[in-house]
N, C-alpha and C positions, 0 to 999 in steps of 0.2 A: 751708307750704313744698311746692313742688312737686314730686311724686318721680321719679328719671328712674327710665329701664328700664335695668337691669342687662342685660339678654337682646342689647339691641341692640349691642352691644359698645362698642369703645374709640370716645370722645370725640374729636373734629375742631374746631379752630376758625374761624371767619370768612374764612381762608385756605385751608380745606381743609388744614391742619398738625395730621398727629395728637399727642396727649399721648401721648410717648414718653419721656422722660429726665427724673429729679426728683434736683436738687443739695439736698442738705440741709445747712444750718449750723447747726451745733452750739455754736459760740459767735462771739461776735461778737470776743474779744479774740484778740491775738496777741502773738508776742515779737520779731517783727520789726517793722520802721518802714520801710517799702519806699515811695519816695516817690510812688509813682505810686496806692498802695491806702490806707496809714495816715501821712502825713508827720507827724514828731513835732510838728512846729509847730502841728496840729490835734489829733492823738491822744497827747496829754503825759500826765503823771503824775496830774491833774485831770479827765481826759475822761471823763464818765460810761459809762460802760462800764452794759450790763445788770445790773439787779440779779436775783439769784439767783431771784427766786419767779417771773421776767416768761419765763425758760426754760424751756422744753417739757422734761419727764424723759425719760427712754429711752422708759419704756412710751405717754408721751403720739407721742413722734415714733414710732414702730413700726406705733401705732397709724395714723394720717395717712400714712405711706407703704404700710399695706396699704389704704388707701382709695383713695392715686395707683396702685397697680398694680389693683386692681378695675376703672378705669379706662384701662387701657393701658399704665402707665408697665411699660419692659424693663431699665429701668438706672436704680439708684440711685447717687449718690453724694457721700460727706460731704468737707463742705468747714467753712471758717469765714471768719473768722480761722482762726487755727492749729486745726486741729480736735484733734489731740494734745495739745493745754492741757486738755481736757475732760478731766473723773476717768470713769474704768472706760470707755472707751470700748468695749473688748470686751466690754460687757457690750452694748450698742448694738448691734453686729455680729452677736454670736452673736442677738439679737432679730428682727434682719433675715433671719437667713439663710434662714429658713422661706418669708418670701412671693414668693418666685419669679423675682424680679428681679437681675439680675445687681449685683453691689456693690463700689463702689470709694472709693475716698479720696485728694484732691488734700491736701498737706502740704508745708509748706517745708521738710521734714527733719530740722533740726534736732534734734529727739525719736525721729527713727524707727531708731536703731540700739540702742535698747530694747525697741520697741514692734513692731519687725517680726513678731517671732516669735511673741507673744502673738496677735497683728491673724491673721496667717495662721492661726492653732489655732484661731480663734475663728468662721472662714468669709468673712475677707476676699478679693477675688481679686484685687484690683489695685492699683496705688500707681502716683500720678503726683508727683513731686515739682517743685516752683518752685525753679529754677536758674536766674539772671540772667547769674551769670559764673563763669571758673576759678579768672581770678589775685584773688588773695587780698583787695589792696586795691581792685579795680573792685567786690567784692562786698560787701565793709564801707560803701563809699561809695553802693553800687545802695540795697542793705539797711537802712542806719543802723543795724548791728547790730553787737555785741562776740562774734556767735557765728561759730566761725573757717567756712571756707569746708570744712577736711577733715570737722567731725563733717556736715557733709550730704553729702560723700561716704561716709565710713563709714553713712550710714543707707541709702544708696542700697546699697552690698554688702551689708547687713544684710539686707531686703530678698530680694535674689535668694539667700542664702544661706540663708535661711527657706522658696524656693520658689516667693516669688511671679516672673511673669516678670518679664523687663528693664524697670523702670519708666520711664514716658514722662517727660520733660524738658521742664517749660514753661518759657519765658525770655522775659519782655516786651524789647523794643531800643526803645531812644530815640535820638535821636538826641544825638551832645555823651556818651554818657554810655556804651555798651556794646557798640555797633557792631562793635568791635573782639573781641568772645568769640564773634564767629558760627561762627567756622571752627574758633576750638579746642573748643570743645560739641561741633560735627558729629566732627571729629576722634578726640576724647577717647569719645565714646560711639555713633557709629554702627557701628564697626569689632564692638561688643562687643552688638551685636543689640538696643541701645534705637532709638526713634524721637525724637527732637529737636526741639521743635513751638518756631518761634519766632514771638511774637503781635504785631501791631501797637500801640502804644503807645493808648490809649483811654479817650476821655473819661465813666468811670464817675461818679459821683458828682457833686458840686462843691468840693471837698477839694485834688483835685490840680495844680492849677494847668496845668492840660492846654494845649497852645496844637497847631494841627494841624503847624506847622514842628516839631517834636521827630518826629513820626510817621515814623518808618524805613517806605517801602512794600514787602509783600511782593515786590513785584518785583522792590526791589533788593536785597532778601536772597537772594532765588533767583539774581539778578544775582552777587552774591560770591561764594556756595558753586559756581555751575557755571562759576565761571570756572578755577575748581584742582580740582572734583571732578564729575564725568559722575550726572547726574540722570535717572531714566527717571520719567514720571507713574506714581502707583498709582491705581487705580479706586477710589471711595469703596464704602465696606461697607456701607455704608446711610442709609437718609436723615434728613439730620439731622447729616452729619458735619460738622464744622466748621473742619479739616484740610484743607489741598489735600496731599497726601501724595505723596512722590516715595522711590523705593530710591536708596540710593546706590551703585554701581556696584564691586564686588567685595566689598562687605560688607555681614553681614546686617540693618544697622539702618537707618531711613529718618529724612526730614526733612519736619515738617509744617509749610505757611504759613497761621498763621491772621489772615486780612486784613479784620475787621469794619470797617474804616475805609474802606477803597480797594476793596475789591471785598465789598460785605454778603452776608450769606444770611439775609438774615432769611425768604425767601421757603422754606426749608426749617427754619426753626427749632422744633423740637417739646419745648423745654426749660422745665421749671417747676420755682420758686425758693423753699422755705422756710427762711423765717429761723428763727434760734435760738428767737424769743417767737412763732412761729407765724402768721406771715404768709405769703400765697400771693402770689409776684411770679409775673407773666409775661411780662419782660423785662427785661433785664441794666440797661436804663436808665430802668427803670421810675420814678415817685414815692411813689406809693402803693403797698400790697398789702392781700389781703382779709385780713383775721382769721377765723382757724383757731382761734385758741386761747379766743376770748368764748365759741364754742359748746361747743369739746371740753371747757371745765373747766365749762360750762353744764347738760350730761348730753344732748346730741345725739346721737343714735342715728348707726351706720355710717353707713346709706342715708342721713340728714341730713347727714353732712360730705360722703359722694359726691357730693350732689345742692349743695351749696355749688359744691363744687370743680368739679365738671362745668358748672353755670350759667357761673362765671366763664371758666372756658377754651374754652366755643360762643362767648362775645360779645369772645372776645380777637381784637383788628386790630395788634396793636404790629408796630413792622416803624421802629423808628428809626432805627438804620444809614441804612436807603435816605435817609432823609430827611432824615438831618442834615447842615448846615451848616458853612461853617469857624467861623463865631461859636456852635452851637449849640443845641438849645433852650434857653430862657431857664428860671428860676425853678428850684425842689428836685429832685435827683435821689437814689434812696439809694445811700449807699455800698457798695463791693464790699465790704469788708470783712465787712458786713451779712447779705450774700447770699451770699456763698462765690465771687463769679464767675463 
């Protein structure tokens, strides 16, 4: 195996897209059935889920993401499925906190008016939580879930009353189905200095029954919100950001459009994807990923998994957004679920 040079610095791919941002899933289950990532129709009571030994431990994923930041990565952050399903996650966190990288966690809530406080002692610094709607039954029906819509509000005050800031609000819109929560999301939490990021509806996987008519376009969400509340643009913070970000106009929290459908970035995208069982994706709608985990329980040296990881993201060209279709590419996609997102 060929060894790169550490000296030369952070990794660029085929794009000239440096390796900046590693999403990490921690497990591949969840306790929600949100029909656009796990439809129960697919992920029932039967779905083979990971078995226990196919799981990277703490010390194996700590390991691999001090190998992505050796490489450039500036942002970690754990996803899953539900990534609070995982036992002792603060033990993960506080693992992390040493190699350099800023650290955060996307969570549908549910669990986190427990786990905030432990999450923030341990060296978390941010929390974004999946909020699709307010009212009660658009959320059971978004979700497919018996978990009420307040404990993800209470995790969210949980949360800021542990220190971490105002957590950012992701909310996918479909159309037919939630269209209607755009302005009370903005309402209910921009006043209160969160940001409110709502995503284009997006054909991950082949699970969801995706059709491009469901697709809300950012336009016309920016469309609703400035038509009863005054939007100014924000500047992106860097590159890579995946937000079109705007203030909202006498209070301190903004609104972000994330439009992979209708308008891509793949042309800035610097985001790399490890699964729960150690797979390296380098793109949200990838098919394949490399294997991480043959070598690392193999006894692969550091500079061997760098020089893995680094190989695969010089020869990375992904850029599907641009390229897809109303029909799609055809054949396996893996699930979000999978990948955290």
């Amino acid at each position: 195996m060929e060894r790169i040079d550490h000296a030369a610095g952070p990794v660029a791919d085929l794009g000239r897209r440096p390796l900046r941002d590693l999403r990490i899933s921690v497990t591949d289950r969840c306790n929600f059935r949100c029909a656009y990532c796990m439809p129960r129709e697919v992920f029932g009571p039967d779905h083979p889920f990971l078995p226990r030994a196919q799981i990277l431990t703490y010390e194996e994923l700590a390991r691999l993401a001090a190998t992505f930041v050796r490489l450039g990565v500036l942002k970690i952050r754990l996803t899953g499925g539900e990534p609070l399903l995982r036992r002792d996650l603060t033990d993960l966190v506080r693992r992390l906190g040493g190699i350099g990288a800023d650290l955060a966690l996307t969570t549908n809530g549910s669990l986190l008016a427990e786990a905030a406080a432990p999450l923030r002692a341990a060296g978390l610094r941010r929390v974004t939580v999946s909020l699709d709607a307010l009212d009660p039954a658009v959320f059971r029906r978004t979700n497919d879930t018996e978990v009420p819509v307040d404990r993800v509000l209470a995790g969210i005050e949980a949360a800021q009353r542990a220190g971490f800031p105002p957590p950012k609000l992701n909310a996918v819109i479909r159309r037919g189905v939630n269209e209607g929560e755009i302005l009370p999301l903005v309402r209910r939490f921009a006043p209160r200095g969160h940001e409110v990021r709502f995503i284009e509806y997006m054909d991950v996987g082949t699970s969801n029954g995706w059709r491009l008519e469901q697709v809300v376009p950012a336009r016309e969400i920016h469309a609703r919100i400035a038509a009863e509340l005054e939007l100014e643009p924000v500047e992106p913070g860097y590159r890579g950001e995946v937000a079109r970000r705007y203030r909202v106009a006498g209070w301190p929290g903004e609104v972000g459009l994330i439009s992979s459908v209708t308008q891509p970035f793949c042309g800035d995208c610097t985001r790399a994807r490890l699964s729960a069982d150690g797979r390296l994706f380098t793109c949200l709608f990838a098919a394949e990923g490399l294997d991480l985990r043959g070598p690392l329980r193999g006894g692969a040296s550091d500079d061997e998994l760098a020089t893995l990881v680094a190989g695969r993201w010089r020869d990375r060209d992904d850029r599907y957004s641009e390229l897809r279709t109303a029909a799609t590419r055809p054949g396996p996609r893996i699930e979000m679920s999978y990948i955290g997102g």
